[in-house]
N, C-alpha and C positions, 0 to 999 in steps of 0.2 A: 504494500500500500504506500503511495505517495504522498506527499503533504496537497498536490494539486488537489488527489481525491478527495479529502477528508471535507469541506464545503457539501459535496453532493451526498457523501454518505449521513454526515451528521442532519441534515436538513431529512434526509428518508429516514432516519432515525427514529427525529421529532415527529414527521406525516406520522409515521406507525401509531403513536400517540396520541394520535388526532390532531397536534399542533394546527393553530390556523397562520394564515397571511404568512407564511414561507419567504422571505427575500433573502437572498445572499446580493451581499456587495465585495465589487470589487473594489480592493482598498489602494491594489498598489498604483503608487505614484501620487498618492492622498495622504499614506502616513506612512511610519516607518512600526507602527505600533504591530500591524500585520498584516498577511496578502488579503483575508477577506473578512468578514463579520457573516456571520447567520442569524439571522433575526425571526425570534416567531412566538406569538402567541399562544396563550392557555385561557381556558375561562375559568379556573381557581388555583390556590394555592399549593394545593393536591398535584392538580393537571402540573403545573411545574414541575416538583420536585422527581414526576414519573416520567416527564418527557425528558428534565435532563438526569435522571439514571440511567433510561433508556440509550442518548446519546455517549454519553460514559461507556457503558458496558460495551455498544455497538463498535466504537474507536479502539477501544483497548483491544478486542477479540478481535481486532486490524492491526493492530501493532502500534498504536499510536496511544501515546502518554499522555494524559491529563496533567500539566501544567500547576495551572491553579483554578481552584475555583470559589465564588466566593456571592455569598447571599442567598443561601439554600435554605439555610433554617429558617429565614422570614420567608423566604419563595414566592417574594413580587418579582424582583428580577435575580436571574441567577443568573451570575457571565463566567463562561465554562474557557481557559485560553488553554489552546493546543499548538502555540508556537506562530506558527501562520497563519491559522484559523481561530478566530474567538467569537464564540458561539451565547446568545442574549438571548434567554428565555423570560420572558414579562408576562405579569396578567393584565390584560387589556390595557386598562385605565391608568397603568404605568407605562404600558408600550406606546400611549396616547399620550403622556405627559410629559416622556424624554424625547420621543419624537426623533432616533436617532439616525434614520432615515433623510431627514429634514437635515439636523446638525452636519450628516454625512453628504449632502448633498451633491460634492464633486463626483463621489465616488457613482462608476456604474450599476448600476442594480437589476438586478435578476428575481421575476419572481419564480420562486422552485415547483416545476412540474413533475408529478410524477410517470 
């Protein structure tokens, strides 16, 4: 598994999940922070913490490290970084309030089809 992959896999992850609104951005040439972001919604705090296990477990049994991650126990936003990829799972009304999308705005965006 390659670091390109990991955007498409961690985002079919999240779908498995139910995750809604799917976007991956591309980051490079926008920051140095990393190649892309996956962006996706839950409709509760539950749905978080399952869709990013899900991503977790999915990555790892690819060979790819979990990083860090950080905001799981409150599970409004949990941002999952796997080096090149860092992965933002929100429940709506936070996913509507950072608007990272917006913030990110140079970056190209993708929304994820399965």
């Amino acid at each position: 598994m390659t670091q390109a992959n990991v955007p498409q896999l961690a985002a079919a992850a999240a779908s498995d999940k139910k995750a809604r609104d799917i976007v991956i951005l591309d980051m490079e040439g926008v920051t140095l922070v990393a190649d892309h972001f996956v962006i996706c919604s839950a409709n509760s705090t539950t749905q978080v913490q399952a869709i990013a296990d899900n991503i977790e477990e999915r990555l790892e049994q690819a060979g790819i490290k979990l990083l860090r991650k950080e905001g799981y126990r409150e599970a409004r936003w949990v941002l999952m970084d796997f080096g090149a990829c860092v992965v933002h799972v929100f429940v709506e009304e936070d996913r509507r309030y950072y608007s990272l999308e917006r913030l990110w705005g140079d970056a190209k965006s993708y929304a994820y089809q399965e």
